[in-house]
C-alpha positions, -999 to 999 in steps of 0.1 A, spaced: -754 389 -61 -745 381 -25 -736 344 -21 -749 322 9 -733 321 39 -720 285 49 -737 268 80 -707 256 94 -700 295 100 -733 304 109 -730 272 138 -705 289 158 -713 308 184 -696 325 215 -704 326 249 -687 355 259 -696 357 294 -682 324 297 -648 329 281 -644 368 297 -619 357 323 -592 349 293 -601 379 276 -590 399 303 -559 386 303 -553 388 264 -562 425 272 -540 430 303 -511 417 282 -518 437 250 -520 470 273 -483 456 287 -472 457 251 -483 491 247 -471 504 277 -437 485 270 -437 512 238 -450 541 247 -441 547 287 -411 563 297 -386 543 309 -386 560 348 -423 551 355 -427 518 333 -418 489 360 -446 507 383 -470 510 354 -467 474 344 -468 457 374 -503 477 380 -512 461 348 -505 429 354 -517 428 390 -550 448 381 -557 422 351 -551 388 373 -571 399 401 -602 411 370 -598 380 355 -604 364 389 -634 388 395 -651 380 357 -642 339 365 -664 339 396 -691 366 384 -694 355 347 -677 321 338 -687 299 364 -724 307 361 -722 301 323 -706 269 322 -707 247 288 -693 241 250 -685 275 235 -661 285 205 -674 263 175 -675 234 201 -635 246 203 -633 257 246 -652 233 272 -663 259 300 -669 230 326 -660 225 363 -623 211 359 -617 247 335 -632 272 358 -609 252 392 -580 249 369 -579 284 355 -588 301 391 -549 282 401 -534 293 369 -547 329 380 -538 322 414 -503 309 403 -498 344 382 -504 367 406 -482 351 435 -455 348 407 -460 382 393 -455 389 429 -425 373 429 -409 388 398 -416 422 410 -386 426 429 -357 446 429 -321 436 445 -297 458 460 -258 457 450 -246 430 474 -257 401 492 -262 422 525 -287 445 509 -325 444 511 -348 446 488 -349 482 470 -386 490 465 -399 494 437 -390 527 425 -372 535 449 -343 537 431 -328 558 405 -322 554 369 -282 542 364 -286 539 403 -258 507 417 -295 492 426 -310 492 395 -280 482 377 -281 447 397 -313 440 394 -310 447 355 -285 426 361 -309 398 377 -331 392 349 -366 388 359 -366 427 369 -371 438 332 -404 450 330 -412 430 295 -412 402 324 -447 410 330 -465 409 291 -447 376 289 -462 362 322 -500 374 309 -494 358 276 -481 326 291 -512 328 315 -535 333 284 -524 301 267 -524 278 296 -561 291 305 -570 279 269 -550 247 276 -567 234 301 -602 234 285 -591 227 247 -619 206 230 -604 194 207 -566 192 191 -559 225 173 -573 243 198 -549 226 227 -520 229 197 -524 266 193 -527 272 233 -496 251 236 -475 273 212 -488 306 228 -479 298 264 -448 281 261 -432 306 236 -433 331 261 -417 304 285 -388 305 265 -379 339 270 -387 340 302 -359 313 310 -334 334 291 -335 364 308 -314 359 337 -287 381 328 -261 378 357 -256 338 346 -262 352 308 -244 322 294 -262 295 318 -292 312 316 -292 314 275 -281 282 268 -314 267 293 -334 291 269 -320 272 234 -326 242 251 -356 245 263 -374 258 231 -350 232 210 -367 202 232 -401 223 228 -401 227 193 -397 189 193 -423 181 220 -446 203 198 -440 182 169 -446 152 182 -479 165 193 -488 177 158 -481 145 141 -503 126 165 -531 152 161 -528 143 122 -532 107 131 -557 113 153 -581 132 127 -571 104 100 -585 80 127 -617 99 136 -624 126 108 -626 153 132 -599 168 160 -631 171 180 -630 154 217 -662 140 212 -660 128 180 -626 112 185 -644 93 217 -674 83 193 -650 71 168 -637 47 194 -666 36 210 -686 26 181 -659 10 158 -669 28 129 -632 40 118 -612 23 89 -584 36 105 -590 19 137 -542 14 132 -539 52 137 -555 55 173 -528 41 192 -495 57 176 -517 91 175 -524 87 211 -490 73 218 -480 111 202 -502 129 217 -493 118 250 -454 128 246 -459 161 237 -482 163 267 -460 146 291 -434 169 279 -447 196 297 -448 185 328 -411 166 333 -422 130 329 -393 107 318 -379 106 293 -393 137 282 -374 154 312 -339 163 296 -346 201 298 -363 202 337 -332 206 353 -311 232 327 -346 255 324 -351 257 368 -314 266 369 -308 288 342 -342 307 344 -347 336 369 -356 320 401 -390 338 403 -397 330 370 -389 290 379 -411 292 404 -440 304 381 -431 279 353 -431 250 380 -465 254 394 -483 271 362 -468 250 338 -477 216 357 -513 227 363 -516 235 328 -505 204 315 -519 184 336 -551 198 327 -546 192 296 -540 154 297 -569 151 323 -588 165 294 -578 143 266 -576 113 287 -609 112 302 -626 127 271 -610 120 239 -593 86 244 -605 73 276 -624 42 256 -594 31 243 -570 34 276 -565 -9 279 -541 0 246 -520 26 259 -528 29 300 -497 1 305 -473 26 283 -482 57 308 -479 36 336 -445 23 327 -434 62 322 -447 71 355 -430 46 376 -395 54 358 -406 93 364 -405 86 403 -375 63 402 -354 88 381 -368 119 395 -359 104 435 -329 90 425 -314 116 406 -325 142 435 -301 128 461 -271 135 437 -277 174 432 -253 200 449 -276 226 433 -307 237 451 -323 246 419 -316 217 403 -324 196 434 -361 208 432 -363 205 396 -358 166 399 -381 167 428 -407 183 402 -400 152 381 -407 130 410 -441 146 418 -452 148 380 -449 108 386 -471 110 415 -497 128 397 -497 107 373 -505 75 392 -535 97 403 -547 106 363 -543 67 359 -570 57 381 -596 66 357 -622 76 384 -639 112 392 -622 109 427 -589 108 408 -597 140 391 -602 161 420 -576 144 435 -546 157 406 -564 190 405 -559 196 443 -525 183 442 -520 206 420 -526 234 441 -511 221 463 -482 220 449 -480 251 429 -489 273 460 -456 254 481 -435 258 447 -437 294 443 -433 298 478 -397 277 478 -380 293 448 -393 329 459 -369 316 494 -343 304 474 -342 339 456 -330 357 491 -304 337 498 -275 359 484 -233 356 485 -212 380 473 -244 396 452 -251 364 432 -279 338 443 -265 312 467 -279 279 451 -252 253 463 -260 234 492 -229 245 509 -239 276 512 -273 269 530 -251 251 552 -260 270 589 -288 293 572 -312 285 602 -283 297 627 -281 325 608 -320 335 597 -344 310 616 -371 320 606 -363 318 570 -346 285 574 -380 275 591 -405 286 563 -384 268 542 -377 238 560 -420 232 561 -419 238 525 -392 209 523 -417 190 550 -442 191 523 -426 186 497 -419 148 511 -454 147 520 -451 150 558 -485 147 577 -505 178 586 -488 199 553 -507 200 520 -478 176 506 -496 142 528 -532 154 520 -520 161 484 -503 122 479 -533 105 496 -559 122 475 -536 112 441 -529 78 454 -563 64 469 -579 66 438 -553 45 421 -555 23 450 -591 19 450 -599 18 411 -566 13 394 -563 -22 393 -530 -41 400 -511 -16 382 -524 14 406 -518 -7 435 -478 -12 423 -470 28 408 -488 37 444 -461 11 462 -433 28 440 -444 63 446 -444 55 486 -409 44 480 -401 76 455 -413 93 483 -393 79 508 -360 86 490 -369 121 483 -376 124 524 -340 120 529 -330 147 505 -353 171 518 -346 162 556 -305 165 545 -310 200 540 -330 207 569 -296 192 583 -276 210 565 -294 246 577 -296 240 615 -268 216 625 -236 230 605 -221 256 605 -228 294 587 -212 294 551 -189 327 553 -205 358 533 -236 340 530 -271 361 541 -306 361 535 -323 396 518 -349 407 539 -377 404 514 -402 431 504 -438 434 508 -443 415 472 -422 382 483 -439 389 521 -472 384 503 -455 351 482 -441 330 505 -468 338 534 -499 326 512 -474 295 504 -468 289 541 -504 295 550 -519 272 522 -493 246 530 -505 245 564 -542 248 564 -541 225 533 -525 198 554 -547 205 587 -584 215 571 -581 203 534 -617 197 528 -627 233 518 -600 229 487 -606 194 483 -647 193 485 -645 219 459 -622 197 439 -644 170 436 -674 188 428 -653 204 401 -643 169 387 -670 167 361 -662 172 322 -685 191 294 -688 168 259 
């Protein structure tokens, strides 16, 4: 005697075409896991890097031939396939390749070396020893990246809170490796690892136990019920909504540096492997952001006069801290990680507006961002003294004397970073911050007047290094790596996007705006 079936399993249903993009990668990084078994050891760094590169650029493929055409609510209602998804995930793709790029490298024994192809060296050979030795060149490197890429493409169109729970647990635990395995600063690079996933572990909670309040409130960890919930009234628990949003929100802002959620920004970009801080900065934002773009505009945007003020507050301490704290650095590193604070306080001035312009705007400034961010810290990687990266300031000091053109590439990364005109970093700002002008009220209007003064402060650190590079003199035993075809390919669609970004922004930003419309 068979028993029936229940109808809440014989509701779901998948769209596979429209999820196909992150099944690729799940696949790409399960083949990395095999080949991380079962390959020898000679020909495993070439084999994996095919992987990973062949899987990104097939997940991009099955985005634009399958997902985008099949756009909609698949999973049990679980994965919103909608037009700020499909943008989001083509940059998370985007970001992995350029930083799978990046972490492909392999560093000769000193500081005046080049780059030793990739197996070009042999086994036990002085080459490969140092870049064992540097961390991001073991091939379990590239697994990790997949699996990080997997989770944020769920992130970023979650429907509802276990979904965006689960996705948040299976990118960032890859994360955490990732920071530890720099093993030439072992200790520094460890101890950003513990407390990173210690802080993690703790951002994740907090999450949790506002998802808990948050079904208590509505009955459902659906989107769309928890907006229904709001809008009509109907809950008896109408005291849960605001501490469970309240939650919610932290272990969100977590993820992208906002104060004072931030402790761990700064420790994980200078202990991690400097191609692998480059990945988590632009990949990590865009996925969170995504995230709280989601659950802001969908799930709680009815009730935002209760808990817009609290964001708002966070966002203009963000910029103060994040400038502030940026002029007192001596560590490059650690210089742009507090600059990553400050621009997670821009963005969110933009996410406060509460208009569709906003949401293009954050998604292209998130591009834009990303793109210059892996660009930087792929730079920062060449600069070498005595066979360890050279991130003091003091050792930049005469780098454009020394390698111009290096010194120049970076110096327009730095230009965008302060949001110069004609880079991405000005178009980038004034998409973010017209929309808070124009809808945001009183309160946009004063977080865009602090982030023009953030903005300002942060100017003066960028253009002291720019300084520093061209009007000092050359640090002794300092030189730049001349980089391989991988970090060619890096920091040229950096400099390139920065530029045309800046000049011609309205392919990028057109696109942005007609991909600023969310699936219920």
């Amino acid at each position: 005697m068979s028993a029936a079936v229940p109808a809440v399993f014989e509701a779901v249903k998948i769209d596979y075409a429209a999820i196909a993009p992150m099944l690729v990668v799940a696949l790409g990084a399960l083949i990395g896991v095999l080949v991380e078994a079962f390959v020898g050891r000679t020909s495993r760094y070439a084999v994996q890097l095919g992987v990973a590169v062949v899987t990104l650029l097939a997940a991009m493929v099955a985005l634009w031939v399958w997902a985008a055409p099949n756009k909609g609510v698949t999973l049990g209602q679980s994965m919103s396939i909608d037009g700020p998804t499909i943008f989001l995930q083509g940059a998370l793709l985007l970001f992995g390749l350029l930083g799978v790029l990046a972490m492909s490298e392999r560093f000769g024994g000193s500081s005046a070396d080049a780059f030793t192809p990739m197996g070009a060296s042999a086994p036990g050979s002085v080459q490969e020893g140092a870049a064992t030795k540097a961390g991001y060149q073991t091939t379990e490197v590239f697994p990790l990246a997949l699996f990080a890429i997997f989770g944020m493409m769920i992130f970023v169109g979650a429907n509802d809170l276990i979904t965006m729970f689960v996705a948040l647990e299976v990118f960032s635990l890859p994360l955490y490796i990732l920071t530890g395995l720099a093993r030439r600063r072992r200790l520094l690079s460890q101890e950003a690892s513990l407390k990173y996933f210690l802080l993690g572990a703790f951002s994740s909670a907090f999450f949790l136990f506002g998802a808990a309040l948050l079904y208590g409130f509505a009955g459902s960890s659906d989107f769309k019920l928890i907006a229904r919930a709001i809008t009509t009234h109907s809950s008896m628990m109408n005291g849960l909504l605001l501490p469970g949003t309240i939650l919610v929100l932290i272990g969100l802002l977590f993820k992208v540096g906002a104060v004072p959620f931030h402790s761990w920004t700064p420790d994980a970009y200078q202990g991690a492997p400097t191609p692998v801080t480059g990945f988590m900065a632009a990949a990590t934002k865009a996925a969170a952001f995504g995230a709280i773009l989601r659950f802001t505009y969908v799930a709680v945007e009815a009730g935002r006069w209760d808990w817009r003020l609290v964001v708002g507050i966070i966002a203009a301490i963000t910029m103060i801290v994040g400038a502030v704290m940026s002029v007192t650095q001596t560590d490059m590193k650690r210089l742009l990680a507090y600059s990553s604070v400050a621009h997670a306080g821009f963005i969110l001035v933009g996410v406060l507006a509460f208009d569709a312009t906003a949401i293009g705007g954050v998604m292209f400034y998130l591009v834009a961002y990303g793109l210059a961010t892996i660009a930087a810290f792929a730079i920062v990687a060449l600069v070498r003294q005595g066979g360890s990266e050279a991130t003091h300031l003091s050792q930049w000091a005469g780098l454009g004397k020394k390698h111009p053109v290096l010194a120049g590439l970076f110096g327009l990364l730095l230009l965008a970073f302060a949001g110069i005109p004609l880079t991405s970093g000005f178009t980038a700002k004034f998409a973010a911050f017209a929309p808070a002008v124009a809808h945001g009220g009183t309160m946009g209007v004063v977080l865009v007047v602090i982030g023009v003064l953030a903005s300002a402060v942060t100017a003066y650190v960028y253009f002291r290094i720019i300084v520093l590079m061209y009007f000092t003199e050359p640090a002794e035993d300092v030189a730049a790596l001349t980089p391989s075809v991988t970090t060619t390919v890096v920091v040229t669609v950096g400099v390139l996007a920065t530029l045309l970004l800046g000049i011609v922004p309205s392919l990028v930003l057109d696109l942005a705006q007609q991909a600023s419309l969310f699936l219920l």
